[in-house]
TIVO-2410 file (N, C-alpha, C; in nm, 3 decimals):
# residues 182
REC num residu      c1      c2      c3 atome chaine
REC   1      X   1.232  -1.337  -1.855     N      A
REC   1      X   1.095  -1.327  -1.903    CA      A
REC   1      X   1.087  -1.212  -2.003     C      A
REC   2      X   1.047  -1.228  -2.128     N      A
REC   2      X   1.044  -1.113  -2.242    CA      A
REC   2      X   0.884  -1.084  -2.199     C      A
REC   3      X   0.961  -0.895  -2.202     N      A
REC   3      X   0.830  -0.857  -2.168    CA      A
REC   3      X   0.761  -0.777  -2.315     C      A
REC   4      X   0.646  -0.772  -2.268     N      A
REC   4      X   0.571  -0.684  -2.420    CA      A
REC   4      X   0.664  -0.511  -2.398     C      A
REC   5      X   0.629  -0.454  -2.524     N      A
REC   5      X   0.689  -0.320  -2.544    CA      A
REC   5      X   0.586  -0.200  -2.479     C      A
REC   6      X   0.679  -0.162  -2.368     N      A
REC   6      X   0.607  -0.050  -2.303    CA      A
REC   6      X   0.518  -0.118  -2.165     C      A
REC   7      X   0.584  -0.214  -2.141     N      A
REC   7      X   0.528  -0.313  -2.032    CA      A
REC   7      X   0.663  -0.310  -1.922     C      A
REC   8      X   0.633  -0.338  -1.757     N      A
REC   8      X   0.733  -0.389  -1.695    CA      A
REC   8      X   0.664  -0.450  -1.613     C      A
REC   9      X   0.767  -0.507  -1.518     N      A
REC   9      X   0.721  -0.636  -1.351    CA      A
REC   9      X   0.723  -0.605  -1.275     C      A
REC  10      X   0.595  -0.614  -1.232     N      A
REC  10      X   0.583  -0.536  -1.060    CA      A
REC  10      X   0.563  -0.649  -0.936     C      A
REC  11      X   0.564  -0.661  -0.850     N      A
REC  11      X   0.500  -0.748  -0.748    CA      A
REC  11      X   0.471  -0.644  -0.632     C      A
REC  12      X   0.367  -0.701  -0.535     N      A
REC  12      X   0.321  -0.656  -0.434    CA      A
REC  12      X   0.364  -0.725  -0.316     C      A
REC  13      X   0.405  -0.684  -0.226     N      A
REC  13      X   0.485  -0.731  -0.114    CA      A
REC  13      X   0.448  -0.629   0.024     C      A
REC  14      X   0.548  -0.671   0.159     N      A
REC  14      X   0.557  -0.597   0.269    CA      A
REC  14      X   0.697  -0.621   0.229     C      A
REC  15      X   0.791  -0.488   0.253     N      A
REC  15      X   0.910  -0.473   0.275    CA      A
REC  15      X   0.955  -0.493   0.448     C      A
REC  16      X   1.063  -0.523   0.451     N      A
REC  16      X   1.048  -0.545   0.628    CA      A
REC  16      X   1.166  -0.424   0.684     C      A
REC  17      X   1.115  -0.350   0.775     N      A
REC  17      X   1.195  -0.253   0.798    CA      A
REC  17      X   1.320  -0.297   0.837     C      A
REC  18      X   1.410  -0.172   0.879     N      A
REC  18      X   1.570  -0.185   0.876    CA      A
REC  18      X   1.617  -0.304   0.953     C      A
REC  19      X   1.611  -0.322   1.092     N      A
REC  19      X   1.658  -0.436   1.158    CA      A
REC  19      X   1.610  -0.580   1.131     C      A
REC  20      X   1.479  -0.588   1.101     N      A
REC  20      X   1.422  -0.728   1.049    CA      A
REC  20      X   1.490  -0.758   0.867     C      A
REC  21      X   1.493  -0.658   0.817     N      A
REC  21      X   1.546  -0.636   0.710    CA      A
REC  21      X   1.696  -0.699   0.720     C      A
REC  22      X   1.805  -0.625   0.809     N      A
REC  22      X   1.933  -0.668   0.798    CA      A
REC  22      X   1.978  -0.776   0.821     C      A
REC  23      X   1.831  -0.853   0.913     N      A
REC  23      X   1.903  -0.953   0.938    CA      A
REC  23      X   1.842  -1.103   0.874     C      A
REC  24      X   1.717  -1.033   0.801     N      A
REC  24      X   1.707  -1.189   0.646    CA      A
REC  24      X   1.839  -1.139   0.533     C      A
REC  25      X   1.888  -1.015   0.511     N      A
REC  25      X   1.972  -0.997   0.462    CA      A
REC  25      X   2.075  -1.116   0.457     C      A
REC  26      X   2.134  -1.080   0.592     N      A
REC  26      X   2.235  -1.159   0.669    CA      A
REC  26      X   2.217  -1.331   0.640     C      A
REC  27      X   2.059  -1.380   0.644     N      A
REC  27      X   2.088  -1.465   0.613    CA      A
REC  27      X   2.118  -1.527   0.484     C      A
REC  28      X   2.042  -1.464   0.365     N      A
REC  28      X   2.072  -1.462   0.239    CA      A
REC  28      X   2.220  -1.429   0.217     C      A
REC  29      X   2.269  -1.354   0.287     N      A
REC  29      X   2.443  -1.303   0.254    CA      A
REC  29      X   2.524  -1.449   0.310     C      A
REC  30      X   2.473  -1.544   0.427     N      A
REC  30      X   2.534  -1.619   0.477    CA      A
REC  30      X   2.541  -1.752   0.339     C      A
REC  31      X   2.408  -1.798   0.285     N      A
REC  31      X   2.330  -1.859   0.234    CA      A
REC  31      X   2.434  -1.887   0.068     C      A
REC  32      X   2.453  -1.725   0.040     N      A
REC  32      X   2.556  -1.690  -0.076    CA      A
REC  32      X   2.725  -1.736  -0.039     C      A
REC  33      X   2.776  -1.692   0.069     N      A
REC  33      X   2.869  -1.710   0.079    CA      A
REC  33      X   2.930  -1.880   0.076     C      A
REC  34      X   2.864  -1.937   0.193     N      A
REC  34      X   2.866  -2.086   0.248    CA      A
REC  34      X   2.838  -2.162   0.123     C      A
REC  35      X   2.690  -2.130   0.071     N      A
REC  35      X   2.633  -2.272  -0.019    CA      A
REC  35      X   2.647  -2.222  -0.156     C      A
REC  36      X   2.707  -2.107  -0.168     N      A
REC  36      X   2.699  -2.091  -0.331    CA      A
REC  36      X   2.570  -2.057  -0.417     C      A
REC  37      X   2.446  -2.042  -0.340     N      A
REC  37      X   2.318  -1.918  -0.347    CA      A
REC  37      X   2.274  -1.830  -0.376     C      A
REC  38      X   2.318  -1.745  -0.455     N      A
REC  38      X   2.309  -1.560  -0.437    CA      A
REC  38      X   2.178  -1.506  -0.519     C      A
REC  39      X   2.093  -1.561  -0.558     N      A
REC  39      X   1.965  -1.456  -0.658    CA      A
REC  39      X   1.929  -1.457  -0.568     C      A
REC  40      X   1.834  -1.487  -0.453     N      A
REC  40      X   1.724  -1.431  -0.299    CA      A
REC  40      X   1.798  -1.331  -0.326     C      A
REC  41      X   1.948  -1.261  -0.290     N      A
REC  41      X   2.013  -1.128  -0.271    CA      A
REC  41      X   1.978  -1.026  -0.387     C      A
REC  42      X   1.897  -1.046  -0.472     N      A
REC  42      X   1.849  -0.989  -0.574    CA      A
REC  42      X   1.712  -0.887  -0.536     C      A
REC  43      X   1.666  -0.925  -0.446     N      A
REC  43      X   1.526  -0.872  -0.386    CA      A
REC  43      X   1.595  -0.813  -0.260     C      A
REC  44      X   1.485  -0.694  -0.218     N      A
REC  44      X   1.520  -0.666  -0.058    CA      A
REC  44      X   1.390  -0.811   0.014     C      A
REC  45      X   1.438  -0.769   0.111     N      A
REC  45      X   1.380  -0.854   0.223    CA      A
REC  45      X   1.222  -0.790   0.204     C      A
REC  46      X   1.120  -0.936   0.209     N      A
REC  46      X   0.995  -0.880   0.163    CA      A
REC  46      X   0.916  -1.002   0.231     C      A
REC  47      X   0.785  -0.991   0.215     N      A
REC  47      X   0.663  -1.125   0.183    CA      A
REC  47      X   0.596  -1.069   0.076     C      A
REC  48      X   0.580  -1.189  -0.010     N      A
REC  48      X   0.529  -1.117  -0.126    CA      A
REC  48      X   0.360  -1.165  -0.099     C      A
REC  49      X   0.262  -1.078  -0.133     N      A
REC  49      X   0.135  -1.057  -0.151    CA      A
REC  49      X   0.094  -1.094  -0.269     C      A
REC  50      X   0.112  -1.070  -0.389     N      A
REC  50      X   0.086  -1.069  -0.525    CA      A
REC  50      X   0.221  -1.113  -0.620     C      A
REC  51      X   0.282  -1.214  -0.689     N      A
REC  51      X   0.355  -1.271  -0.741    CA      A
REC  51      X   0.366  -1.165  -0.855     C      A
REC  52      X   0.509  -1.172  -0.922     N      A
REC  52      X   0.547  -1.083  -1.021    CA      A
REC  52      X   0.455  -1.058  -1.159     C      A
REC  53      X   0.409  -0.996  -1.204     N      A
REC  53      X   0.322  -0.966  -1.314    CA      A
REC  53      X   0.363  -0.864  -1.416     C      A
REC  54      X   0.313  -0.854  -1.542     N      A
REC  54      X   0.357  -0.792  -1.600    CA      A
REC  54      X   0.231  -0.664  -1.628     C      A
REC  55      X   0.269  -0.493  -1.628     N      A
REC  55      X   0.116  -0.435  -1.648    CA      A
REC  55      X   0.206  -0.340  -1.764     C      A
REC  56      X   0.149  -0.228  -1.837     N      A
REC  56      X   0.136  -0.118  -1.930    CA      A
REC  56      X   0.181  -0.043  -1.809     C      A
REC  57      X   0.347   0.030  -1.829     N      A
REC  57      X   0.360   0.136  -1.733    CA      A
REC  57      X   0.235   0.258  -1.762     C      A
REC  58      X   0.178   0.264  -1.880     N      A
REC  58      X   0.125   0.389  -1.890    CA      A
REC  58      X  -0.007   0.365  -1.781     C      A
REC  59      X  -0.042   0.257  -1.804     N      A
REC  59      X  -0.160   0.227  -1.695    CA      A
REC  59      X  -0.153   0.210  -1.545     C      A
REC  60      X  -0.031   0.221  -1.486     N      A
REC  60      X   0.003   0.187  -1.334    CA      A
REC  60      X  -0.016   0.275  -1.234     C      A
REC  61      X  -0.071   0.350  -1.240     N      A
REC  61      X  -0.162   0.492  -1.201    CA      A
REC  61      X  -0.277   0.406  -1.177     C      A
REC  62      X  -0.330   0.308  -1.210     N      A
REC  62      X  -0.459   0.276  -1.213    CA      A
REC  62      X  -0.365   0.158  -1.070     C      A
REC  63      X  -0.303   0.099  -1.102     N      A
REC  63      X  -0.245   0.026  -0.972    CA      A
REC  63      X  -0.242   0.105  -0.898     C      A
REC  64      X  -0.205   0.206  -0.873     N      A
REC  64      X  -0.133   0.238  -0.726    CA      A
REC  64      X  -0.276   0.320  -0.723     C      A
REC  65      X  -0.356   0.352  -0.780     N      A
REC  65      X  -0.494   0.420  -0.688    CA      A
REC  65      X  -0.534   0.314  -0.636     C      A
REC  66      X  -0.583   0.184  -0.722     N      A
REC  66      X  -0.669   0.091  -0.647    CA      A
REC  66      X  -0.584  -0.009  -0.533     C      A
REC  67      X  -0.464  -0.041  -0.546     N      A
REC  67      X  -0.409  -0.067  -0.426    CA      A
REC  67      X  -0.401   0.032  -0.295     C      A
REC  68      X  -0.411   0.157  -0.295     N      A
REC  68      X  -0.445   0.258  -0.193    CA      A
REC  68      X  -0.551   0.229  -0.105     C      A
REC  69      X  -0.683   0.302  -0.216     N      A
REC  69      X  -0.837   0.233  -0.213    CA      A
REC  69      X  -0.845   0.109  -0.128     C      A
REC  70      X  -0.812  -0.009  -0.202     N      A
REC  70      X  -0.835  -0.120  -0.144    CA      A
REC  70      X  -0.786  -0.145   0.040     C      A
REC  71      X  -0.649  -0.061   0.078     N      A
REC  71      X  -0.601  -0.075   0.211    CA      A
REC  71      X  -0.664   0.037   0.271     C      A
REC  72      X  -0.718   0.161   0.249     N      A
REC  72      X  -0.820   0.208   0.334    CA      A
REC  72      X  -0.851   0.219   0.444     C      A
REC  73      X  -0.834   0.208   0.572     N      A
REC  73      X  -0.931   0.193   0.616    CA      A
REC  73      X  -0.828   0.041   0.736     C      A
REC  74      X  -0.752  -0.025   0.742     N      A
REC  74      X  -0.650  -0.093   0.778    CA      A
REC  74      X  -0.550  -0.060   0.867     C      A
REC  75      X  -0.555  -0.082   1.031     N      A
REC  75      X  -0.427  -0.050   1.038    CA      A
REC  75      X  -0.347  -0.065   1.045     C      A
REC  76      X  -0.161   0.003   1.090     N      A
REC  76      X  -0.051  -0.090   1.129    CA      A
REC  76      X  -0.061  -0.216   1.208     C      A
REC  77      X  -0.002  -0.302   1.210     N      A
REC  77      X  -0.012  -0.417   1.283    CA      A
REC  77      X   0.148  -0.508   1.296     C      A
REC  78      X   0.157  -0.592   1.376     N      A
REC  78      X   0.278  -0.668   1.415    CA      A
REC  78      X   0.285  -0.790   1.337     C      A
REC  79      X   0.380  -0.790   1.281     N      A
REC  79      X   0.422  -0.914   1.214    CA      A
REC  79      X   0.526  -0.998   1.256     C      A
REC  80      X   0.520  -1.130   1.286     N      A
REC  80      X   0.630  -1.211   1.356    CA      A
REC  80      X   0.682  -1.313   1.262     C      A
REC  81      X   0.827  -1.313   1.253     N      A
REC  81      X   0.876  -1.406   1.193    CA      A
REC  81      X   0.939  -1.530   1.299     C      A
REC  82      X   0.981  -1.651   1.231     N      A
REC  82      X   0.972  -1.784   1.353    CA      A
REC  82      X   1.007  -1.865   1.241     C      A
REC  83      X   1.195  -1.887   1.310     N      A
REC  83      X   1.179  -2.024   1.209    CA      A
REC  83      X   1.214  -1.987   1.071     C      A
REC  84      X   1.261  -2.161   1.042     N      A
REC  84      X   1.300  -2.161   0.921    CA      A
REC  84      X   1.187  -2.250   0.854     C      A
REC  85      X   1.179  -2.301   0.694     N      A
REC  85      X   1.106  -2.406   0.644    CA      A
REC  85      X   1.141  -2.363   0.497     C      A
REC  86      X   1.098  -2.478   0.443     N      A
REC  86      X   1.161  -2.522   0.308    CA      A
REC  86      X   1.021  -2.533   0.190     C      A
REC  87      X   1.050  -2.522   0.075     N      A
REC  87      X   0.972  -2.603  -0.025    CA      A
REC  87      X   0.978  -2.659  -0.095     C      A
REC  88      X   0.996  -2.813  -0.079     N      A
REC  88      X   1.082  -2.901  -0.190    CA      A
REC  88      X   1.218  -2.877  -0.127     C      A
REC  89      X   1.325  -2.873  -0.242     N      A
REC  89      X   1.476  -2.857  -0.196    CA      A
REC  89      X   1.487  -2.777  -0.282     C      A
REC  90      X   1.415  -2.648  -0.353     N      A
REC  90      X   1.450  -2.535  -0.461    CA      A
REC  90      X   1.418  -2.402  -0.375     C      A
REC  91      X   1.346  -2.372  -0.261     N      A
REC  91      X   1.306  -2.222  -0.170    CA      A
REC  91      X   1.368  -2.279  -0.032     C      A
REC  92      X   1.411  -2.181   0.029     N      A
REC  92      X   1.428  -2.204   0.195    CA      A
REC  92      X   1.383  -2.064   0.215     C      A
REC  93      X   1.321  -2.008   0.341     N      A
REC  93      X   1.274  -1.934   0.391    CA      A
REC  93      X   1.235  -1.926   0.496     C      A
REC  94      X   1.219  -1.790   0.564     N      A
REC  94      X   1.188  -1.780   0.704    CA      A
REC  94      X   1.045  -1.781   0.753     C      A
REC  95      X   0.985  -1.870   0.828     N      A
REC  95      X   0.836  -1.887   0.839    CA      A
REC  95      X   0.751  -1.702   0.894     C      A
REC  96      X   0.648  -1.692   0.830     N      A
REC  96      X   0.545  -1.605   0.912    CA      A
REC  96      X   0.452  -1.660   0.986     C      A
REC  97      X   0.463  -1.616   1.119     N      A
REC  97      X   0.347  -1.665   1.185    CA      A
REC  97      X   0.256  -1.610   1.164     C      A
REC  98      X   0.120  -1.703   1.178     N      A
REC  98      X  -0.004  -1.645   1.139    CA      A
REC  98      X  -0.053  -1.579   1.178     C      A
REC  99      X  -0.101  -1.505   1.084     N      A
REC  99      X  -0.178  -1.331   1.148    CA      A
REC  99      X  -0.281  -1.313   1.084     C      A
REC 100      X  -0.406  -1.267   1.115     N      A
REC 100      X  -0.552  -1.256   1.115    CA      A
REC 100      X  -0.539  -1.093   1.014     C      A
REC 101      X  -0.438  -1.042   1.021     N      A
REC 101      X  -0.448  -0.927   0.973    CA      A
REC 101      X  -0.362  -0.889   0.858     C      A
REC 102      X  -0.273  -0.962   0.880     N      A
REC 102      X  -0.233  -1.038   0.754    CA      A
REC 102      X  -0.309  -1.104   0.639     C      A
REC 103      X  -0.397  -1.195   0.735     N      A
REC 103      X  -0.514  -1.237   0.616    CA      A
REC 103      X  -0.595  -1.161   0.551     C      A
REC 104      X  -0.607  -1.084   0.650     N      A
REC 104      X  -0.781  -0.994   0.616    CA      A
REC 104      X  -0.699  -0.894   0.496     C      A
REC 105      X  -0.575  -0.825   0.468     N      A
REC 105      X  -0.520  -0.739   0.379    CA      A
REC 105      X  -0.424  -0.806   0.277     C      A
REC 106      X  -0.399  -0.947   0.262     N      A
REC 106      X  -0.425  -1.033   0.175    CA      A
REC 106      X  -0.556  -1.066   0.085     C      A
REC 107      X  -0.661  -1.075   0.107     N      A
REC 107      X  -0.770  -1.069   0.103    CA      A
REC 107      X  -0.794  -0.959   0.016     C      A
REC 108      X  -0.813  -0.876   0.106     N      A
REC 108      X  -0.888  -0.744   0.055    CA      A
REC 108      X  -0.743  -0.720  -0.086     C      A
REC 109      X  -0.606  -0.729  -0.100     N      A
REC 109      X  -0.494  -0.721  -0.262    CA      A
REC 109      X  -0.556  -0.773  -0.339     C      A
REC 110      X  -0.565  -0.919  -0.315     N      A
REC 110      X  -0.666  -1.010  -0.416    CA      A
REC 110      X  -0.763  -0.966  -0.479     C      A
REC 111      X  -0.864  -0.953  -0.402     N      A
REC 111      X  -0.979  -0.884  -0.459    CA      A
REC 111      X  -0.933  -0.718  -0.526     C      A
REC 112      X  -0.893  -0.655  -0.474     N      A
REC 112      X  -0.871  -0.545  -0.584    CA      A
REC 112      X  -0.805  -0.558  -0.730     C      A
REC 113      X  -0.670  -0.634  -0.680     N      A
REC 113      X  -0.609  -0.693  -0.822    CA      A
REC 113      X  -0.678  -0.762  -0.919     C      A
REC 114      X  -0.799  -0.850  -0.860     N      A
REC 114      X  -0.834  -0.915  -0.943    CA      A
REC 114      X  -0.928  -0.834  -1.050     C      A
REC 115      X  -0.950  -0.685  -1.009     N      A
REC 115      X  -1.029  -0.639  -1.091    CA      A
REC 115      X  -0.967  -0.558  -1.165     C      A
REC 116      X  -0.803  -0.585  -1.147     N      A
REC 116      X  -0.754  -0.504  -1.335    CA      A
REC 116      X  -0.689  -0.661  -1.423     C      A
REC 117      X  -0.755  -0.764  -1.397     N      A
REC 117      X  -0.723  -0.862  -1.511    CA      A
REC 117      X  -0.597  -0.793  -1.531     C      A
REC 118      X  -0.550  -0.829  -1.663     N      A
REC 118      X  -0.395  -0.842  -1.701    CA      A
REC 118      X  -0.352  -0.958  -1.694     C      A
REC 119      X  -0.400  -1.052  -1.697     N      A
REC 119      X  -0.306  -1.202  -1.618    CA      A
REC 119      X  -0.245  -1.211  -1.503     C      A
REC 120      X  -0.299  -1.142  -1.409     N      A
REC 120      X  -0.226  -1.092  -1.229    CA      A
REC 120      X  -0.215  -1.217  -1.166     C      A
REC 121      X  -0.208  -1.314  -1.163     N      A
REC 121      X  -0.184  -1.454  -1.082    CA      A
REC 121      X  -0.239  -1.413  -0.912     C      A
REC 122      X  -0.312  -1.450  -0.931     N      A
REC 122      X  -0.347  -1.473  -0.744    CA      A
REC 122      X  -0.452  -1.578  -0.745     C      A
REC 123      X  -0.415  -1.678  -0.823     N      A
REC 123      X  -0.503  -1.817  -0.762    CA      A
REC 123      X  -0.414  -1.884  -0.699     C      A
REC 124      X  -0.307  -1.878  -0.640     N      A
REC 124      X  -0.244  -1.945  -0.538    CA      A
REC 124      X  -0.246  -1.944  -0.416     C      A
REC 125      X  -0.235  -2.053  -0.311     N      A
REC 125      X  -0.276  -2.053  -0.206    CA      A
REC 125      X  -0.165  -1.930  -0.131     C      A
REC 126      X  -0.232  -1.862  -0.027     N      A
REC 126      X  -0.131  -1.801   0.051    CA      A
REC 126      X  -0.040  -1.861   0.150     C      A
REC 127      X   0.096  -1.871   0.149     N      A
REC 127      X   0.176  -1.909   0.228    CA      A
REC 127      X   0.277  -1.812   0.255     C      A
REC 128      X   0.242  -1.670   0.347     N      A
REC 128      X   0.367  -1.564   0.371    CA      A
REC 128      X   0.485  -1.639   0.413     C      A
REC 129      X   0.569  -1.616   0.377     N      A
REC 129      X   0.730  -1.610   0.423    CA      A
REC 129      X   0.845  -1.528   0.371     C      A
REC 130      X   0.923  -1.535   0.424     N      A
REC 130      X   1.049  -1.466   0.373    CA      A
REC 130      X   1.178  -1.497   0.356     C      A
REC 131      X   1.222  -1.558   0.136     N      A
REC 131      X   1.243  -1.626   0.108    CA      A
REC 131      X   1.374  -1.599   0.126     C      A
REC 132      X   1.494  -1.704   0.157     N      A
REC 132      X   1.642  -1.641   0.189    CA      A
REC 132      X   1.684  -1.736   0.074     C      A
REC 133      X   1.667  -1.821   0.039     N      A
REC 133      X   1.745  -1.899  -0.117    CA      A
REC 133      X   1.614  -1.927  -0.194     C      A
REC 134      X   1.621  -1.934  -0.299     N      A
REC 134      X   1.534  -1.942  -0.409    CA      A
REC 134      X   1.634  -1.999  -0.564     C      A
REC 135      X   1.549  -1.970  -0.681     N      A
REC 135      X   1.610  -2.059  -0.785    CA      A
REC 135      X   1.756  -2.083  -0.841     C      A
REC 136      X   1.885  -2.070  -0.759     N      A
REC 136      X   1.968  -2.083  -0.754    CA      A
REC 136      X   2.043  -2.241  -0.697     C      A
REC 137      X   1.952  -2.225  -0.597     N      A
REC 137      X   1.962  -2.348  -0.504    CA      A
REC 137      X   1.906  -2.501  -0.532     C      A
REC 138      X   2.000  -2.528  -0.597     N      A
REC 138      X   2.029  -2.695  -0.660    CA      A
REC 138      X   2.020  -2.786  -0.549     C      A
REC 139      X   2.007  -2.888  -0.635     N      A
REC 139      X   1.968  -3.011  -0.474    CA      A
REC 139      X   2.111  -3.004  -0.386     C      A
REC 140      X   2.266  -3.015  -0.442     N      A
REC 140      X   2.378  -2.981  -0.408    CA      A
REC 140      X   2.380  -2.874  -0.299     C      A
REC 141      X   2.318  -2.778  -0.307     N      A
REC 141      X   2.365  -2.658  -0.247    CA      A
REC 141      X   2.209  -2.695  -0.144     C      A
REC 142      X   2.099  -2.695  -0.135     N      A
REC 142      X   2.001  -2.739  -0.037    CA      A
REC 142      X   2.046  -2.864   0.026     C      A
REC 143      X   2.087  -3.000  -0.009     N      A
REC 143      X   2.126  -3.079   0.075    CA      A
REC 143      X   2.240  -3.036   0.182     C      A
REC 144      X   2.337  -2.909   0.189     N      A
REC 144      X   2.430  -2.858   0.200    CA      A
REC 144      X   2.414  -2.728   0.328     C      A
REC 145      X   2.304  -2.657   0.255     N      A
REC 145      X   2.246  -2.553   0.313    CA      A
REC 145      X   2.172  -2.580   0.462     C      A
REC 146      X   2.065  -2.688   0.399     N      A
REC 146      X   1.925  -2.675   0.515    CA      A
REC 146      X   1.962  -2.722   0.633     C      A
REC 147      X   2.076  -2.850   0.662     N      A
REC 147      X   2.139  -2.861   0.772    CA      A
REC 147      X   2.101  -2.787   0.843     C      A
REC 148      X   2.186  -2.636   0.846     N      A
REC 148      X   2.207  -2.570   0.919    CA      A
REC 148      X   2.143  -2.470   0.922     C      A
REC 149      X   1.984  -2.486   0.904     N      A
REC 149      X   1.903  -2.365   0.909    CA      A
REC 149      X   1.753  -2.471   0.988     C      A
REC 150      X   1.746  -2.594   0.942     N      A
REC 150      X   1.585  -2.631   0.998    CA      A
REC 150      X   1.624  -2.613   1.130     C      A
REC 151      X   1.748  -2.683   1.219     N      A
REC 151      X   1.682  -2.637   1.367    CA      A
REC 151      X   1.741  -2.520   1.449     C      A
REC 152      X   1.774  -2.447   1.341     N      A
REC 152      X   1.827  -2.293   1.389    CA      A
REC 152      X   1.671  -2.170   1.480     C      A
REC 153      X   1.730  -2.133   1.533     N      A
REC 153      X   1.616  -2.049   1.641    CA      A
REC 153      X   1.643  -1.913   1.555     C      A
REC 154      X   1.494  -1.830   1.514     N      A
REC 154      X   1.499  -1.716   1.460    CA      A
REC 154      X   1.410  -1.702   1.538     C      A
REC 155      X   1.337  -1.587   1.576     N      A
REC 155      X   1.227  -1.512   1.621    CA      A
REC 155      X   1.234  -1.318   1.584     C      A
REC 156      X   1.173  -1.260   1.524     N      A
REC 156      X   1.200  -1.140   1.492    CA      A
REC 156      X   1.027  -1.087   1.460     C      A
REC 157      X   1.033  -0.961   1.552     N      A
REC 157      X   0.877  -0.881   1.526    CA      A
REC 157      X   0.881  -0.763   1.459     C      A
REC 158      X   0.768  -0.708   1.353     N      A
REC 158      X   0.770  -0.538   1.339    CA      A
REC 158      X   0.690  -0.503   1.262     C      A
REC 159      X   0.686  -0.387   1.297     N      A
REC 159      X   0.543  -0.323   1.257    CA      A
REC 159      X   0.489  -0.373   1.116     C      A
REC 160      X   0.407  -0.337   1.071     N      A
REC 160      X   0.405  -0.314   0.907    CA      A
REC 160      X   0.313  -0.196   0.931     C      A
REC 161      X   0.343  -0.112   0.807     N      A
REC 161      X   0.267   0.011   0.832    CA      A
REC 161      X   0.247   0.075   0.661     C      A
REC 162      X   0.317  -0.010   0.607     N      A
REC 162      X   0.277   0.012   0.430    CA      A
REC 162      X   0.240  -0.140   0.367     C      A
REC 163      X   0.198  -0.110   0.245     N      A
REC 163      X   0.227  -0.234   0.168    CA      A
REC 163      X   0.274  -0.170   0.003     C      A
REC 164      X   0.357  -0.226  -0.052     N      A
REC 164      X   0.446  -0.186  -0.136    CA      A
REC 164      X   0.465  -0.238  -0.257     C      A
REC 165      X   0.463  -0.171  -0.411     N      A
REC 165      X   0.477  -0.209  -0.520    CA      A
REC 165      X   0.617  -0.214  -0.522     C      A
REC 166      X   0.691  -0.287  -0.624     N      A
REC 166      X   0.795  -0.344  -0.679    CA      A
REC 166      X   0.805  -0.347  -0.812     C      A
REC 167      X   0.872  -0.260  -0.874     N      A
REC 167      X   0.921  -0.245  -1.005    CA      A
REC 167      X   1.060  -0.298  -1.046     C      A
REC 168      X   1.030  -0.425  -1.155     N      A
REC 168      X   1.175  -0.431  -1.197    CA      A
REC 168      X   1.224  -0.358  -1.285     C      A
REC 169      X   1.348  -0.318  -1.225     N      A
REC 169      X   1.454  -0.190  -1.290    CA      A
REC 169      X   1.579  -0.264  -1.331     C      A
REC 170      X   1.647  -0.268  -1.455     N      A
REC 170      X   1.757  -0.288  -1.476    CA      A
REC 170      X   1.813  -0.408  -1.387     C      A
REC 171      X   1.687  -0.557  -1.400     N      A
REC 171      X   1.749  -0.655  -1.313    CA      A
REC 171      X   1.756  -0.635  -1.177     C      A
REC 172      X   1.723  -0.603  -1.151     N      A
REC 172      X   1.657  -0.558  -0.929    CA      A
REC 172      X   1.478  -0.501  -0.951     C      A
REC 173      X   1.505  -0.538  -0.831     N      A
REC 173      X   1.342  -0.460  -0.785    CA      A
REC 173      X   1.359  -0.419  -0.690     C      A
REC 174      X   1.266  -0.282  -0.753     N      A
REC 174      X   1.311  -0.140  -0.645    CA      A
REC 174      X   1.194  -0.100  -0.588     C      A
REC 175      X   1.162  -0.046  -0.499     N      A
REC 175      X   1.037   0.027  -0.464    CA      A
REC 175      X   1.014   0.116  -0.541     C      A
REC 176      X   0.882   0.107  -0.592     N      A
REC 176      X   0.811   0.186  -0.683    CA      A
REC 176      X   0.687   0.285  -0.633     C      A
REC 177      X   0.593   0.200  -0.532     N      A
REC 177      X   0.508   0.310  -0.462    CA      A
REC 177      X   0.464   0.228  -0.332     C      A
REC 178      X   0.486   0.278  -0.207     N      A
REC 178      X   0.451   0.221  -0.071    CA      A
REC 178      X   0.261   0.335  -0.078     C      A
REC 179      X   0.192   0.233   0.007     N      A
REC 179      X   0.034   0.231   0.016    CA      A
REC 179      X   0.019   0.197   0.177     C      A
REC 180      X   0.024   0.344   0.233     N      A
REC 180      X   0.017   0.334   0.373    CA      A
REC 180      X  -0.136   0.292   0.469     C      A
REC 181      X  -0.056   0.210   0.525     N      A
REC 181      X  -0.201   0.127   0.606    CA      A
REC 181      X  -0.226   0.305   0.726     C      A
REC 182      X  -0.359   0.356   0.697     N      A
REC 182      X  -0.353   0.475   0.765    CA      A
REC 182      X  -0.376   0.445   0.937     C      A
***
């Protein structure tokens, strides 16, 4: 994606701490090895909130106040993952079960984002998950893959206690500023 001059890509996400972390890792590392997969391994382990966008670094000060602002007032809460599921034969990912509090701070991103325009994309429906293959994964390598993931047993819980910007750096995305649920 060519970006404008003096512009970069951020997305808004939950990062998932160390153990829930190592082990969507693990599956993305499995995912690469076996089916021939590897961009998901490009991201840490996340749910994304707000899809990649492009803003004026000079202006992103104005992001990270009003993403603060907006979580306020929110607190930590439990997040459960369950399961595998697919979209089409181009994403596989690990399901989120539904959470009320999840929604409500979904909700409340939206609405703040939506008030720095920029072209921020959030007219899409919300569907959290946590993606382990993504645009790499050819019908070849998904007919190949999903076998052995739809009736696989995952279950994994944990806190969330930030929600987190994402800056792309030199082809990765790195954490740029965590926005602690107080």
């Amino acid at each position: 994606m060519a970006r404008n001059k003096g512009h970069s890509l951020y997305f808004v996400c939950i990062l998932m701490p160390d153990e829930a972390g190592m082990e969507v890792t693990a599956f993305k590392e499995e995912i690469a090895t076996k089916f021939g997969s590897s961009y998901a391994l490009r991201t840490p382990p996340h749910i994304t909130l707000i899809s990649p966008f492009e803003f004026p670094d000079e202006e992103i000060g104005t992001v990270t106040q009003l993403q603060d602002e907006a979580l306020w007032g929110y607190n930590p809460f439990d997040l459960q993952l369950k399961g595998f599921g697919a979209f089409g034969n181009r994403v596989m990912y690990i399901n989120v079960v539904q959470n009320v509090m999840l929604d409500a701070i979904y909700t409340q991103v939206v609405k703040a984002y939506k008030q720095l325009g920029k072209n921020i994309d959030v007219s899409k429906d919300f569907n959290p998950h946590a993606t382990i293959a993504n645009r790499d994964l050819t019908q070849a390598r998904f007919d190949r893959a999903w076998p052995a993931f739809i009736n696989r047993q995952y279950n994994a819980t944990f806190k969330v206690s930030e929600i987190h910007l994402l800056k792309h750096i030199e082809g990765r995305w790195q954490l740029f500023h965590a926005s602690p649920l107080p």
